[in-house]
C-alpha positions as a Markdown table, in Angstrom:
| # | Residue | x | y | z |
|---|---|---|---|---|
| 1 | Unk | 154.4 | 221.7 | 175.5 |
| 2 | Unk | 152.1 | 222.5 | 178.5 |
| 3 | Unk | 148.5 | 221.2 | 178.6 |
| 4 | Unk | 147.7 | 220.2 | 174.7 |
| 5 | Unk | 144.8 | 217.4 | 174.4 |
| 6 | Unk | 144.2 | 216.2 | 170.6 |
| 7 | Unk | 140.6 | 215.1 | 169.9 |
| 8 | Unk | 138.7 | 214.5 | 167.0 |
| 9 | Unk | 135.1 | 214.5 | 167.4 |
| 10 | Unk | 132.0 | 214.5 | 164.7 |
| 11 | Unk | 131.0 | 217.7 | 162.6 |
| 12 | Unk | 127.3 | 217.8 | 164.2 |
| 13 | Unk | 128.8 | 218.0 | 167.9 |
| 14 | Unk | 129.6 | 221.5 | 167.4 |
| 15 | Unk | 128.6 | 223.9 | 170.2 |
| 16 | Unk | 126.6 | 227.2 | 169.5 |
| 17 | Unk | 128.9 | 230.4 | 170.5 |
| 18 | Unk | 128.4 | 234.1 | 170.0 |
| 19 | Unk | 131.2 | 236.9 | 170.8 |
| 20 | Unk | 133.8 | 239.3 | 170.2 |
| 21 | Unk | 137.2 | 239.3 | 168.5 |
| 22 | Unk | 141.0 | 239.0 | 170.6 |
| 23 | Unk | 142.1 | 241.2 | 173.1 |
| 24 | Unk | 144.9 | 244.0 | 172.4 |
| 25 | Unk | 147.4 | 242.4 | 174.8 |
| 26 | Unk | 149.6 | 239.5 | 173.4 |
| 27 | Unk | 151.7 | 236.7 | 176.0 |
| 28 | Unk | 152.7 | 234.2 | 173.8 |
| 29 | Unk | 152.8 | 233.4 | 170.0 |
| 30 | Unk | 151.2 | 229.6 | 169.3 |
| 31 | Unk | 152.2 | 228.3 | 165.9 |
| 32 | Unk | 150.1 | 226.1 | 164.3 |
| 33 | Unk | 151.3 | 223.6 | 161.5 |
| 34 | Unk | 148.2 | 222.1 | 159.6 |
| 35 | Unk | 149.1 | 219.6 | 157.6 |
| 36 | Unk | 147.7 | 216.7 | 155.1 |
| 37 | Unk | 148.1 | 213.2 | 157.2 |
| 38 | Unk | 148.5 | 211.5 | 154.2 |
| 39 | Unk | 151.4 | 212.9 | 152.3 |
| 40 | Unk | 152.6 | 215.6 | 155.4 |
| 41 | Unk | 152.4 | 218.7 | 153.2 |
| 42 | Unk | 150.4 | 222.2 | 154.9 |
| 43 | Unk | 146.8 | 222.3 | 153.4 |
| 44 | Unk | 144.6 | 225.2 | 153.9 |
| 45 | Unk | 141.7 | 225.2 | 156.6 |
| 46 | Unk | 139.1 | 226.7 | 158.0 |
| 47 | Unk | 139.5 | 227.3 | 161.8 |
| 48 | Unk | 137.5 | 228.5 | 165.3 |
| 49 | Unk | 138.7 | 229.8 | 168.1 |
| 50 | Unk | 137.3 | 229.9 | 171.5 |
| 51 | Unk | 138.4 | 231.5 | 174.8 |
| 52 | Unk | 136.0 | 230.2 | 177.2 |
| 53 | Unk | 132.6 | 230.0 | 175.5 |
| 54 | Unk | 133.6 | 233.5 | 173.6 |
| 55 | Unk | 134.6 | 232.8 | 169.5 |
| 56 | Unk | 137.8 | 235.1 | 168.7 |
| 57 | Unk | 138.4 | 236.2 | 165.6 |
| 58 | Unk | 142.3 | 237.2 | 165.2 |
| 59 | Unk | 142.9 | 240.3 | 163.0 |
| 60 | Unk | 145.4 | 239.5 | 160.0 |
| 61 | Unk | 142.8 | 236.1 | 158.6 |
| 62 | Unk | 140.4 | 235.6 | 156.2 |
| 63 | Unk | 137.6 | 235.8 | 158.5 |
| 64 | Unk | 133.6 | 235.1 | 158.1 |
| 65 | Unk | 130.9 | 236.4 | 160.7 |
| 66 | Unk | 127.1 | 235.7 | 160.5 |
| 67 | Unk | 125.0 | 234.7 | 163.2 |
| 68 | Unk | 126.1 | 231.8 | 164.7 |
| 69 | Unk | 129.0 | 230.9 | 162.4 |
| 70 | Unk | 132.7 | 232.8 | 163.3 |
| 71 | Unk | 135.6 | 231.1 | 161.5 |
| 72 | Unk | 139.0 | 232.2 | 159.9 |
| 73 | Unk | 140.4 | 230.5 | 156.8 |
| 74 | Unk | 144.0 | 229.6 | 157.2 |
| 75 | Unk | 147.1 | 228.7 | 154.5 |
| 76 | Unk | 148.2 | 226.1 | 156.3 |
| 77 | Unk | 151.2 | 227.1 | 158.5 |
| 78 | Unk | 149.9 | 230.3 | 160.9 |
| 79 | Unk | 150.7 | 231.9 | 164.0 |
| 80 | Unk | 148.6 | 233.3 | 167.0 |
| 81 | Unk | 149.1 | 236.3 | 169.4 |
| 82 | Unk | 147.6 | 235.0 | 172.5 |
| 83 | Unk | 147.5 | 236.2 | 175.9 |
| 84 | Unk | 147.8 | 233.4 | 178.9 |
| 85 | Unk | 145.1 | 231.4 | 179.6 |
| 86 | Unk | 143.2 | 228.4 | 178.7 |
| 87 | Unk | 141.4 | 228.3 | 174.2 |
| 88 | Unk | 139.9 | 225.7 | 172.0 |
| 89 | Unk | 141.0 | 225.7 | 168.8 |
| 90 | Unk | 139.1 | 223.6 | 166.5 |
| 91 | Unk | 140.5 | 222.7 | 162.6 |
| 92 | Unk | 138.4 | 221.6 | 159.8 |
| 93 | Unk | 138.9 | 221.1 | 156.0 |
| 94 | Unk | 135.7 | 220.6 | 154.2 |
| 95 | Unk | 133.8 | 217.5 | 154.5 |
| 96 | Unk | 135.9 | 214.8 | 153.5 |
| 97 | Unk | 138.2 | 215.5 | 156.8 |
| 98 | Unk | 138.4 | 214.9 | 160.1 |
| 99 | Unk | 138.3 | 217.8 | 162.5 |
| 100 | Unk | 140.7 | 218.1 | 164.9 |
| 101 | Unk | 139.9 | 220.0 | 168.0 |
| 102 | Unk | 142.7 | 221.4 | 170.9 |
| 103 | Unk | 142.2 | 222.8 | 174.2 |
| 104 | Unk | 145.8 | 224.9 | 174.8 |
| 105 | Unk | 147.2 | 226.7 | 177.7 |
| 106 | Unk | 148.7 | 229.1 | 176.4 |
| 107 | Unk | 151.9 | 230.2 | 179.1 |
| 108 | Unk | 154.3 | 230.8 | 176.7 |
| 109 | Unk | 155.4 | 230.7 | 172.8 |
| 110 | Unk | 155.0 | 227.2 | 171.7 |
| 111 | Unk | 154.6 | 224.8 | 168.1 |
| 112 | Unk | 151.5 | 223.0 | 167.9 |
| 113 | Unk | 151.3 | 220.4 | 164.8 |
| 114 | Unk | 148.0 | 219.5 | 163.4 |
| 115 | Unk | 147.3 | 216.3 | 161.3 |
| 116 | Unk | 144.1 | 216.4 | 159.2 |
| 117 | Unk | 143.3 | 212.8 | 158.3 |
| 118 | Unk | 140.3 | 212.2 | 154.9 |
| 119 | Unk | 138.6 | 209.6 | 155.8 |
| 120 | Unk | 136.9 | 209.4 | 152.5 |
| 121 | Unk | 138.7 | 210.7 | 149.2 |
| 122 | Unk | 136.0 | 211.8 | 146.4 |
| 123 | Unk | 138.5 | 213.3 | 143.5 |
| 124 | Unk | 140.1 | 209.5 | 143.3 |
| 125 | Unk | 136.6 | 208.2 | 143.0 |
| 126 | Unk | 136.0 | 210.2 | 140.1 |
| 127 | Unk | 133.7 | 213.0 | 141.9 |
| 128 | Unk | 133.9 | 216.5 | 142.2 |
| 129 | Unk | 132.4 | 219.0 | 144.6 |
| 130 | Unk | 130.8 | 222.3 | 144.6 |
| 131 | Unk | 129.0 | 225.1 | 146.5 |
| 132 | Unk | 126.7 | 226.5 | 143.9 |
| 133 | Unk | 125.0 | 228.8 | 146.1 |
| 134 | Unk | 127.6 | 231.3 | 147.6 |
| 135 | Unk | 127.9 | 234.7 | 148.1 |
| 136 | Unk | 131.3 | 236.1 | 148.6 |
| 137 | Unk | 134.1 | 238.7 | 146.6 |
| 138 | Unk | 135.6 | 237.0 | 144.3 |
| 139 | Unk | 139.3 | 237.6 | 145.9 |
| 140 | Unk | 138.6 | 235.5 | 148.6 |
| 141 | Unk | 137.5 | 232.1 | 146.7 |
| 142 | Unk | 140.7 | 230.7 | 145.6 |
| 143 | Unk | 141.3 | 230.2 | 149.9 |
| 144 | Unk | 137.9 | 229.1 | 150.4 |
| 145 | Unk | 138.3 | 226.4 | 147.8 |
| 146 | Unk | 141.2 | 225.0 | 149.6 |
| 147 | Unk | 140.4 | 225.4 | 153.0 |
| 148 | Unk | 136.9 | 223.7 | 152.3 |
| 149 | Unk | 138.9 | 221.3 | 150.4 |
| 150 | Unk | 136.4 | 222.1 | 147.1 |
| 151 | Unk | 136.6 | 221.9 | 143.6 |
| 152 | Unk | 134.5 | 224.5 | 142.2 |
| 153 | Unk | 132.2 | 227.3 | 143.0 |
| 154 | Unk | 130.3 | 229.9 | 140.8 |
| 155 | Unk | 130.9 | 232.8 | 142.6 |
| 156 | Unk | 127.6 | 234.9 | 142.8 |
| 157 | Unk | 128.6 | 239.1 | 142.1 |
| 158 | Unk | 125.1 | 240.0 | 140.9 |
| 159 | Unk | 122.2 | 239.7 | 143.3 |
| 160 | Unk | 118.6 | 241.0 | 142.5 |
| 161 | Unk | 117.1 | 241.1 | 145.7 |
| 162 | Unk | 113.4 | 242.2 | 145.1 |
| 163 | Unk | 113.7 | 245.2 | 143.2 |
| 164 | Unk | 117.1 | 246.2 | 144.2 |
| 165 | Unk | 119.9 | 245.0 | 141.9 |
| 166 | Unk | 123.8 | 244.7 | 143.9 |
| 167 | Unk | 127.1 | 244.5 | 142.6 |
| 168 | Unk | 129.7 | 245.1 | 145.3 |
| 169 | Unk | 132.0 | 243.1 | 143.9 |
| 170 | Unk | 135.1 | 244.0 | 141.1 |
| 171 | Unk | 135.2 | 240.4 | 138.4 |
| 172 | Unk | 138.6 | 239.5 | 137.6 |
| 173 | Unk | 138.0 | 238.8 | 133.6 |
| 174 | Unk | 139.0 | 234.9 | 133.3 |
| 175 | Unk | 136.2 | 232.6 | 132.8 |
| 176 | Unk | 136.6 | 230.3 | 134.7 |
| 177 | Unk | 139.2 | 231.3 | 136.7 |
| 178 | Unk | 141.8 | 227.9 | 137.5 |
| 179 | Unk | 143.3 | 228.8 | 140.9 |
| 180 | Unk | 145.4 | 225.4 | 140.5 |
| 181 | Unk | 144.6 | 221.8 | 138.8 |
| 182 | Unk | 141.3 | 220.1 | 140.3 |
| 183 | Unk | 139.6 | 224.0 | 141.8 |
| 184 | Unk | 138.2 | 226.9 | 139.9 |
| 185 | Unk | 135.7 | 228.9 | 140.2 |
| 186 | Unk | 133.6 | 231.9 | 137.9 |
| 187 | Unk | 132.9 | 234.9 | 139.3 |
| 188 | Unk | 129.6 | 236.2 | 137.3 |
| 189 | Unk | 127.1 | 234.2 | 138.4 |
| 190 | Unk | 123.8 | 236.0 | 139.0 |
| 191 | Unk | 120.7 | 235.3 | 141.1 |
| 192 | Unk | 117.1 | 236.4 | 140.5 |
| 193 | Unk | 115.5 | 236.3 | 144.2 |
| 194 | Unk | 112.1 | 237.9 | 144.6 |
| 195 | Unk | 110.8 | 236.2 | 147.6 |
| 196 | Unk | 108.8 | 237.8 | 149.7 |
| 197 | Unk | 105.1 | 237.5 | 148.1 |
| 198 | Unk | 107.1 | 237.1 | 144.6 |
| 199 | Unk | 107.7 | 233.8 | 142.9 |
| 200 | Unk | 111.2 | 232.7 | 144.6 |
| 201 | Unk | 114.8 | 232.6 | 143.4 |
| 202 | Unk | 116.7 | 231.3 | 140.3 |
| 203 | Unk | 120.1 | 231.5 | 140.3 |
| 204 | Unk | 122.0 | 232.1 | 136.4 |
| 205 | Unk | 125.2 | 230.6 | 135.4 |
| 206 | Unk | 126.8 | 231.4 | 132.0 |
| 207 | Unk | 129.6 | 233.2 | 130.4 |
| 208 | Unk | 128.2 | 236.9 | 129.9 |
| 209 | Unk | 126.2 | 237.5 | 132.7 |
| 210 | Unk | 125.1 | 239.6 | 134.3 |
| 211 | Unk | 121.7 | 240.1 | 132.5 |
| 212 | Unk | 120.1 | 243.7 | 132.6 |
| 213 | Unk | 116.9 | 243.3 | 135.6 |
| 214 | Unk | 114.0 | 246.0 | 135.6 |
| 215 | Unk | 110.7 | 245.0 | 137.2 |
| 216 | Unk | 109.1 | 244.3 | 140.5 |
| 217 | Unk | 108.3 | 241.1 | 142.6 |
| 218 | Unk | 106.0 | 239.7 | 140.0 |
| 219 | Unk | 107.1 | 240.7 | 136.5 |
| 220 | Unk | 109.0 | 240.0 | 134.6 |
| 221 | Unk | 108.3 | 236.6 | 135.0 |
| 222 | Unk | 112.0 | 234.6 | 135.8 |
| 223 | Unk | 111.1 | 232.7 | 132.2 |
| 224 | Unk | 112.5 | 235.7 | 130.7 |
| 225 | Unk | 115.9 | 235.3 | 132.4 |
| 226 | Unk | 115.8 | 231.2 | 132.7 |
| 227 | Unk | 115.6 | 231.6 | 128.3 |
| 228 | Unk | 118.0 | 234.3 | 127.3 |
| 229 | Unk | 120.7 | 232.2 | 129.7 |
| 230 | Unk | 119.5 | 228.8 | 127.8 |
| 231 | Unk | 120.1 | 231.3 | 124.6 |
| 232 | Unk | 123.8 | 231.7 | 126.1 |
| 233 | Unk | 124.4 | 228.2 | 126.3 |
| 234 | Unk | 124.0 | 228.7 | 129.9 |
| 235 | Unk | 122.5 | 226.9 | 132.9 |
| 236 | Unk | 119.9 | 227.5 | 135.6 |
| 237 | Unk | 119.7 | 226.6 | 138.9 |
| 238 | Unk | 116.6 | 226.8 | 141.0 |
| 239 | Unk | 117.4 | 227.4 | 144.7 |
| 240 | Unk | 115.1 | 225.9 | 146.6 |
| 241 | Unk | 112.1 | 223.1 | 145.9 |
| 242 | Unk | 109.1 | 225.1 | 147.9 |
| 243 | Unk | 109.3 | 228.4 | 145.8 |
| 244 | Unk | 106.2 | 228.4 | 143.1 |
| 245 | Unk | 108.1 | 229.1 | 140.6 |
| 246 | Unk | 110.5 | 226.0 | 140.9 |
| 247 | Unk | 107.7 | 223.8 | 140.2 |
| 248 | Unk | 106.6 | 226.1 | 137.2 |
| 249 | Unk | 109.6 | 226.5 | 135.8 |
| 250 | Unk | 110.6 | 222.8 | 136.2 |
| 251 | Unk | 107.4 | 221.8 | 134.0 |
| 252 | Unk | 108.6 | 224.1 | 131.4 |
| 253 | Unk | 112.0 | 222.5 | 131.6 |
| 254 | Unk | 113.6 | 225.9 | 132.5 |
| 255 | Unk | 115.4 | 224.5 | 135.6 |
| 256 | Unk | 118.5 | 222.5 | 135.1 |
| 257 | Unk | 119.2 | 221.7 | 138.5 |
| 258 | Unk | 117.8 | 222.4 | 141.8 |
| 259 | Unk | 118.9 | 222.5 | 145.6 |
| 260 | Unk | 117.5 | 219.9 | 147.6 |
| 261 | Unk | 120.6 | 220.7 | 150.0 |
| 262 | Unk | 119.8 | 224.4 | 150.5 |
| 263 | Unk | 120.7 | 227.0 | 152.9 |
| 264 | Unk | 117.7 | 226.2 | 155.2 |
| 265 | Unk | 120.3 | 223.3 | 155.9 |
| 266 | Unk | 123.2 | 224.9 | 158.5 |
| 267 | Unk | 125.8 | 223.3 | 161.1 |
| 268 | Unk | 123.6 | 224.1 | 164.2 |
| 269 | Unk | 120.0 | 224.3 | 163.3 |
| 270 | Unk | 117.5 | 223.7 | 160.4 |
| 271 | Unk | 115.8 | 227.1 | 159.7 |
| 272 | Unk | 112.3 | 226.5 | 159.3 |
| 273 | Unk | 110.7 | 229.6 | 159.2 |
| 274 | Unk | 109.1 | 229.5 | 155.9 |
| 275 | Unk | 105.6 | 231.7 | 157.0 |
| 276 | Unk | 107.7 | 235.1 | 155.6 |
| 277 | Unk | 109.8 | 233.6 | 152.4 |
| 278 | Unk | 107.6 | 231.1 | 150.9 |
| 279 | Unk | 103.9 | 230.2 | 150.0 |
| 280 | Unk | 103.5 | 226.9 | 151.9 |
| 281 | Unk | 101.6 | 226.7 | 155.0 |
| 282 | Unk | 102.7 | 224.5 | 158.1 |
| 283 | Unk | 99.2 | 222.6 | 157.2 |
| 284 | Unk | 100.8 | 221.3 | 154.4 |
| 285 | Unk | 102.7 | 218.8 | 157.2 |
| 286 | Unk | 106.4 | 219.4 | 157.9 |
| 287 | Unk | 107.2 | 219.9 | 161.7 |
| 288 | Unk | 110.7 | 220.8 | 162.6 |
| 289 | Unk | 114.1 | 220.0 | 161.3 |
| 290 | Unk | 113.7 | 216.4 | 160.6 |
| 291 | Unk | 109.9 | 217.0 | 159.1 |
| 292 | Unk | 111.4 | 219.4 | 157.1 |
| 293 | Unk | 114.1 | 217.5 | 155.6 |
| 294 | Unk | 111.5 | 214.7 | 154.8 |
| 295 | Unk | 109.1 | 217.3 | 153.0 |
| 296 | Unk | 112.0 | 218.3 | 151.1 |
| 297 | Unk | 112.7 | 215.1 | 149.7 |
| 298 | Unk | 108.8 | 214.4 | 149.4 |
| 299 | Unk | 109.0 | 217.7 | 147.1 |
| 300 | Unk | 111.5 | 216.4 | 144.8 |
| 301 | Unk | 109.8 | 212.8 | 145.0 |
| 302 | Unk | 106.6 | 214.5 | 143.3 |
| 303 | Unk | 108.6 | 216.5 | 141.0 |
| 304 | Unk | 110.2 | 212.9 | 139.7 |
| 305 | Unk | 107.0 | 211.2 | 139.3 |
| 306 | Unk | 105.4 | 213.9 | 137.6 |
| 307 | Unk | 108.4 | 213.4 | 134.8 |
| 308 | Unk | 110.2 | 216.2 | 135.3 |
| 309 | Unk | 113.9 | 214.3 | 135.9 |
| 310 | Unk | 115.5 | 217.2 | 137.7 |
| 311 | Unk | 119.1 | 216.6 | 138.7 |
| 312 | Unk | 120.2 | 217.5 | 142.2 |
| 313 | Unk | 122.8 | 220.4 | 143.1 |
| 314 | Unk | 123.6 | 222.1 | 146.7 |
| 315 | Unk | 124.6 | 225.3 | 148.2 |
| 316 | Unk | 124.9 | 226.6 | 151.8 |
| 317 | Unk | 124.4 | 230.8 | 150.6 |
| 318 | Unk | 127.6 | 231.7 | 152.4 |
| 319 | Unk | 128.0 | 235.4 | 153.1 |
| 320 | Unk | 123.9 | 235.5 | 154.1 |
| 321 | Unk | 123.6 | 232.3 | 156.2 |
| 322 | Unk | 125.5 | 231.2 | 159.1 |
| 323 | Unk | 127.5 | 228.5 | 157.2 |
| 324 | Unk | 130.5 | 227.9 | 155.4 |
| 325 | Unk | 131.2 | 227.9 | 152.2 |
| 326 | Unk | 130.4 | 224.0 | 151.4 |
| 327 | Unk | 128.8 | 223.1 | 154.2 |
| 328 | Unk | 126.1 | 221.8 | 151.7 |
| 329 | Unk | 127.5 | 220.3 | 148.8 |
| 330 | Unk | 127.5 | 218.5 | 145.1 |
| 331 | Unk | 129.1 | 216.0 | 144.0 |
| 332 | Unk | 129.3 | 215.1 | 140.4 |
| 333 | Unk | 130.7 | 212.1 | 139.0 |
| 334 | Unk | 132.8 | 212.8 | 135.8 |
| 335 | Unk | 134.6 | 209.4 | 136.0 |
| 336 | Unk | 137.0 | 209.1 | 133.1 |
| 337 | Unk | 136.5 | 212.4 | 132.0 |
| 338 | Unk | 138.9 | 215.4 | 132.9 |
| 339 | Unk | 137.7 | 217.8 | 135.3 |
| 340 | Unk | 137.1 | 221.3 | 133.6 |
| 341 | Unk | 133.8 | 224.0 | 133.8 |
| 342 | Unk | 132.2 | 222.6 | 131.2 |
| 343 | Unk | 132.8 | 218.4 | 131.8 |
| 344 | Unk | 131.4 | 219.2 | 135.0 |
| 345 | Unk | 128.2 | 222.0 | 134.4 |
| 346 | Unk | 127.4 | 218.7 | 131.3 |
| 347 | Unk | 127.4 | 216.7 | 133.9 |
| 348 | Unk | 125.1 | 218.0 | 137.0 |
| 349 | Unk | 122.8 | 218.7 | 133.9 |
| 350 | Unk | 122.7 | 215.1 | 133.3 |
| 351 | Unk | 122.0 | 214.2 | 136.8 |
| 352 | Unk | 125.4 | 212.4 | 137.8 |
| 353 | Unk | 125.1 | 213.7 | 140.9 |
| 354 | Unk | 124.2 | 213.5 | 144.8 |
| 355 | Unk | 123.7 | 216.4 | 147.4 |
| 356 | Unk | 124.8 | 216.0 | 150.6 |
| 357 | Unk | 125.8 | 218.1 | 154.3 |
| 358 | Unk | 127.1 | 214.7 | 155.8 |
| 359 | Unk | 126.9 | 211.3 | 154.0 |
| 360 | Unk | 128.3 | 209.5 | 151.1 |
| 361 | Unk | 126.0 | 208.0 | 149.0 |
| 362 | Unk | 126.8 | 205.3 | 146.0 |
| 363 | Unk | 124.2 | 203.6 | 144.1 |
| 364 | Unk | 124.8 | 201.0 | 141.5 |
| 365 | Unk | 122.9 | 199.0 | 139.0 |
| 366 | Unk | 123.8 | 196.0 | 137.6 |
| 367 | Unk | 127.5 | 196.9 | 138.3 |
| 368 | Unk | 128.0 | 199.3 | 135.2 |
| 369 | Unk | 125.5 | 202.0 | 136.0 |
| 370 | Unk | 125.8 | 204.8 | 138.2 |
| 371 | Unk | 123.7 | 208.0 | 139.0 |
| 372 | Unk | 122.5 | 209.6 | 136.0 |
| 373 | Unk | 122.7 | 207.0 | 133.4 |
| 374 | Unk | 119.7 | 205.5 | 131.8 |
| 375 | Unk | 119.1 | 201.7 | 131.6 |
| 376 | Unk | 117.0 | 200.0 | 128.7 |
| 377 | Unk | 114.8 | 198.4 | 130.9 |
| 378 | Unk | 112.3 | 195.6 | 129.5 |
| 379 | Unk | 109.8 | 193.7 | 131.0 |
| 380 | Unk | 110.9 | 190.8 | 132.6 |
| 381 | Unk | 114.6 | 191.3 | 132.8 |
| 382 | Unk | 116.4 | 191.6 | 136.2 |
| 383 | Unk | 118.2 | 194.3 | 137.7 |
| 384 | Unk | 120.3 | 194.4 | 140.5 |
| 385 | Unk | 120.5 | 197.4 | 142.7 |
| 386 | Unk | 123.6 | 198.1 | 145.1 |
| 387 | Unk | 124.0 | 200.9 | 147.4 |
| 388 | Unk | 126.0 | 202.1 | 150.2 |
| 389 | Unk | 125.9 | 205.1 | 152.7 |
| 390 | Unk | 128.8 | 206.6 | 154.5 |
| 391 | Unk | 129.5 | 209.2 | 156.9 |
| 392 | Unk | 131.1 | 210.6 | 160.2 |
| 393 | Unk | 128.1 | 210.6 | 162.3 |
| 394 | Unk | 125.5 | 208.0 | 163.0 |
| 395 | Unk | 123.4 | 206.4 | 160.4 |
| 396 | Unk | 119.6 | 206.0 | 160.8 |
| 397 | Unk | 118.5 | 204.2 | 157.6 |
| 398 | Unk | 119.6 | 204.1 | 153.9 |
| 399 | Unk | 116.8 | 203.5 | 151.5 |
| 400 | Unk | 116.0 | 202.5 | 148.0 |
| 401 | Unk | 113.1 | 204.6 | 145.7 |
| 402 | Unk | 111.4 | 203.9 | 142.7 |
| 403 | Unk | 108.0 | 205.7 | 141.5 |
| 404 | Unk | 107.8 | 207.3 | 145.0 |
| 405 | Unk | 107.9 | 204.2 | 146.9 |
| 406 | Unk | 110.6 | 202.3 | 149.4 |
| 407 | Unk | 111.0 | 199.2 | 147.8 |
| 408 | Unk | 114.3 | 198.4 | 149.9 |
| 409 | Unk | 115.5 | 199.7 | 153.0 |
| 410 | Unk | 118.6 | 199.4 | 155.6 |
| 411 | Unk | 118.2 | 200.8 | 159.3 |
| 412 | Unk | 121.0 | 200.7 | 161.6 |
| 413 | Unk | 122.1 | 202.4 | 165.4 |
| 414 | Unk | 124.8 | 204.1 | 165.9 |
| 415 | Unk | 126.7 | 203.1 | 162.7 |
| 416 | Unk | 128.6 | 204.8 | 160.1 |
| 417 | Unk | 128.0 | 202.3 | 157.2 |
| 418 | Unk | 125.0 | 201.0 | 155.4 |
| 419 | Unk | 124.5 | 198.7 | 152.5 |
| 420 | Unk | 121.4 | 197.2 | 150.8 |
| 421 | Unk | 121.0 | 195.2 | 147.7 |
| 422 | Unk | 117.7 | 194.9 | 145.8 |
| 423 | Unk | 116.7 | 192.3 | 142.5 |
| 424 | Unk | 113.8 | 194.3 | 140.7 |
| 425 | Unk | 112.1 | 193.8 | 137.6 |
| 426 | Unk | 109.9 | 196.4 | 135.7 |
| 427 | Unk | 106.8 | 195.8 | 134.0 |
């Protein structure tokens, strides 16, 4: 094998590309074997291709395009036609992998073997993960869930977009559909988005959806929708924390759980043009990505102290944004409990969850509590507070909140680990 260099580098390292798909001609045929490091057996994967700085798409894949983001899903075992000459080839499965990126030169057939190693295994933690926010035909989500390496997604096949209502994709009539044991997704899911001057976006999850939608960008009010899905037995998820009507609908305890991982949140950027979608100013004090992110979590700070205990969910709007599917994520921690659609809807509605494009995040009290539980807490008594960050990219600090305030914090440079432990007693 001529000229093959194996690398692994971090997620965020990831070069911004634009281009066009493969050429006509074909030299030599590269077969690529991706396999599971731990056990050897082929997973699926999502995968890029580069010839120079230009992205290739090869005809015969799975393939995604928008903006920025140009990826083919794969099986596992594939082949490419290439002509001679020098690609990148970069292979990555979800978050909980380690991409593995190849420079080839390509001068005749060859067998290139690909190892994906986890370095973090959530299913044998007792967590599960989901895109909650995607938009994609159903037919292709059974690869997307194993090339992202994901256990559900609620596929959305109804989309009001201001007044126009779309349905351009055909349902397959299971609910939930189990593409194998541990992934499954529904294919009904609807989302109310009237955003421009309008109140914002809810997004609809339950069994006989879609609901019928006739009005404008200000009536009917998404109430209406948020309490015939409650009616079902349903859920609600608001889609973003700045929208109006997330913070309305939260006091009326229409929300069930909200995106604080959103799909402002992508692989190259953080889209902060809010001036045309939304009705907060810049004087309201976010600059930037990183100001962003902060006023996000300042949002949902508020939301918690004002008593409104709104769990946290994640979704990356795949097939609008320039992300994958998964890219921003929840995990929910069912623990003992067997992983189905309804074990895991109960318990993101409970709030034993954390959102997340990056990092791990544990948290444990007294060393029988986890996310989502509640603690009898008396005056007096002690509690002791545990918690721990992971990730493949730098830390900058890990910290600890109660009632809006830091009351323990952990700063590191250049590490991919932090810990803190607190004792805190409540008056």
């Amino acid at each position: 094998m001529e000229s093959l260099r194996v690398r692994t580098i971090p997620a965020w390292a990831l070069a911004c590309w634009a281009g066009a798909g493969l050429g006509a001609a074909a030299g030599a045929t590269v077969r690529v074997q991706v396999v599971d490091d731990a056990g050897g057996r082929a997973v699926a994967a999502r995968v890029y291709l580069w010839r120079g700085d230009e992205p290739l798409l090869p005809p015969g894949f799975s393939s995604y395009s928008r903006g920025d983001e140009r990826h083919f899903l794969v099986p596992g075992d594939f082949g490419l036609d290439l002509e001679p000459g020098g690609y990148r080839l970069r292979i990555e499965r979800g978050l909980e992998y380690v991409p593995v990126e190849l420079d080839l030169d390509v001068p005749r057939d060859t067998t290139v073997p690909v190892r994906l190693r986890r370095w973090v295994d959530m299913n044998g933690m007792g967590w599960y993960s989901a895109d909650t926010h995607v938009h994609r035909d159903p037919a292709d989500i059974p690869l997307v869930l194993r090339a992202e390496d994901l256990n559900f997604v609620p596929t959305i096949t109804t989309h009001v977009w201001s007044t126009d209502v779309s349905q351009p994709w055909k349902s397959p009539p299971d609910f939930p559909v189990v593409v194998e044991p541990g992934r499954l997704f529904t294919a009904n899911a609807q989302e109310v988005e009237r955003i421009q001057g309008g109140p914002g976006a809810v997004i609809l999850l339950a069994r006989d959806l879609p609901l019928p939608f006739t009005g404008y960008e200000l009536h009917p009010p998404s109430v209406t929708y948020t309490r015939k899905v409650h009616e079902m037995g349903g859920y609600v998820e608001g889609d973003k924390l700045f929208w109006m009507d997330t913070i309305v609908n939260a006091a009326l305890g229409e929300i069930d759980f909200v995106e604080l991982n959103c799909n402002h949140f992508l692989p190259r950027l953080v889209d902060t043009d809010l001036a045309a979608w939304s009705h907060w100013p810049l004087e309201f004090g976010y600059r930037g990505p990183r100001g962003f992110a902060l006023w996000m979590m300042d949002l949902y700070y508020r939301l918690l102290n004002s008593g409104m205990e709104l769990p946290l969910s994640a979704g990356s709007a795949n097939g609008v944004k320039a992300t994958p599917v998964g890219y921003d994520r929840v995990y929910v921690r069912l623990g003992e409990e067997a992983f189905d659609y309804p074990s895991f809807l109960r318990a993101l509605k409970q709030g034993r969850s954390f959102s997340t494009n990056g990092p791990i995040l544990e948290l444990d009290v007294d060393g029988r509590h986890g996310p989502g539980d509640r603690i009898d807490v008396r005056p007096g008594r002690e509690h002791r507070f545990r918690a721990r960050a992971r990730s493949r990219a730098p830390l900058e600090r890990l910290q600890l909140v109660v009632n809006g305030e830091i009351v323990a914090e952990q700063a590191g440079q250049d590490v991919r680990e932090l810990v803190l432990e607190k004792a805190l007693r409540f008056d």
